[in-house]
C-alpha positions as CSV (number, residue, x, y, z in Angstrom):
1,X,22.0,-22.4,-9.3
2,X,19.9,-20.7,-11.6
3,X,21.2,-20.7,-15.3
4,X,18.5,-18.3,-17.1
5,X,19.3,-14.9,-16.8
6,X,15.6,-13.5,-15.7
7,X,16.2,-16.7,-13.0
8,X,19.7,-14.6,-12.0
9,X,17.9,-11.1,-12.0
10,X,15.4,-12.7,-9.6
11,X,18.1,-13.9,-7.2
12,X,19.8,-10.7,-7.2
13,X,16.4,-9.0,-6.5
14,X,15.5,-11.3,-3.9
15,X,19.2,-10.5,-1.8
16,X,18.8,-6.9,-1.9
17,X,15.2,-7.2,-0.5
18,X,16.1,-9.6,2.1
19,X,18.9,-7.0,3.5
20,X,15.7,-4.5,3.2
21,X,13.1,-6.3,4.9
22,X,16.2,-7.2,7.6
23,X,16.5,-3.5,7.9
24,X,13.1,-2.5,8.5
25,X,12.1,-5.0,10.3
26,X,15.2,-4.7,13.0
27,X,14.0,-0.6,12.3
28,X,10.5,-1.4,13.9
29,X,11.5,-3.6,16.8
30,X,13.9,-0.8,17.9
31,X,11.1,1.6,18.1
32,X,8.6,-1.2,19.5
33,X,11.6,-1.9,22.6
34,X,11.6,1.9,23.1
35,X,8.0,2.0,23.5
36,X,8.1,-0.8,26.1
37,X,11.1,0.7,28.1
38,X,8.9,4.0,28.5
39,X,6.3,1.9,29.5
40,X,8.7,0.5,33.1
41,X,10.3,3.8,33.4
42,X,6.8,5.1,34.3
43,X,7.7,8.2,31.4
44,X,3.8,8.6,29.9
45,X,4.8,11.7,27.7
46,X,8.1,10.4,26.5
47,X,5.8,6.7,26.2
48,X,3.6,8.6,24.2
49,X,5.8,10.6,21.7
50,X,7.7,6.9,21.3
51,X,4.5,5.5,20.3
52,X,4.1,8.1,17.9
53,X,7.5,7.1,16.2
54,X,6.9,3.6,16.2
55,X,3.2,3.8,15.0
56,X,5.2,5.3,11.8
57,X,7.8,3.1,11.2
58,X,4.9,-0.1,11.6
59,X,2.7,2.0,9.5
60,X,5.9,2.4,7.0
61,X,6.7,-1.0,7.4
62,X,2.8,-2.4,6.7
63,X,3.1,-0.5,3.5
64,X,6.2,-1.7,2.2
65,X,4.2,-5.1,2.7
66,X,6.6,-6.3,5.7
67,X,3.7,-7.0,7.8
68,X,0.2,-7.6,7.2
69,X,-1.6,-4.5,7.2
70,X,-4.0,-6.5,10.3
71,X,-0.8,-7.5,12.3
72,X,0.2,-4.1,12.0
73,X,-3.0,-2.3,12.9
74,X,-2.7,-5.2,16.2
75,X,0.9,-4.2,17.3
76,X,-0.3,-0.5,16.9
77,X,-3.5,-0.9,19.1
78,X,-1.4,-3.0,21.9
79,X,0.9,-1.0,22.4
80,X,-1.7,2.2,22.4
81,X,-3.8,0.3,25.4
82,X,-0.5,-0.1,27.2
83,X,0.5,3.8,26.7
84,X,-2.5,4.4,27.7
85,X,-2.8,3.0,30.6
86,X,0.3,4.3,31.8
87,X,-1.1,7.6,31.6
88,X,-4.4,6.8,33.8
């Protein structure tokens, strides 16, 4: 257990981002899933305004530093080729 009180300030830091992180990244997964279900249901304009919410939330996400702004950019750009293809 830590006994120095910048040691306890850290842990207390480190819980409340954990929940955070937990948050946004359960936030972005949501928005990727919706993407995806748009995807089967054949649905390219409702596909493509749920890309648009989930390329903000990842976006959001890569800046908070919960992703690599790379992974990010590659979650983005898969699931743009698969909207897109859905509406070709």
């Amino acid at each position: 257990m830590a006994n120095h009180k910048q040691a306890k300030k850290r842990n207390r830091q480190r819980l409340k981002t954990t929940v955070a992180n937990r948050h946004r990244r359960s936030t972005v997964r949501t928005f990727i899933k919706q993407v995806r279900s748009k995807i089967e249901e054949g649905n390219p304009e409702e596909a493509q305004q749920a890309l648009g919410n989930a390329i903000r939330q990842i976006d959001k996400a890569a800046g908070k530093g919960l992703f690599h702004r790379k992974a990010a950019s590659r979650k983005i750009s898969r699931l743009a080729v698969a909207v897109n293809k859905l509406s070709q």
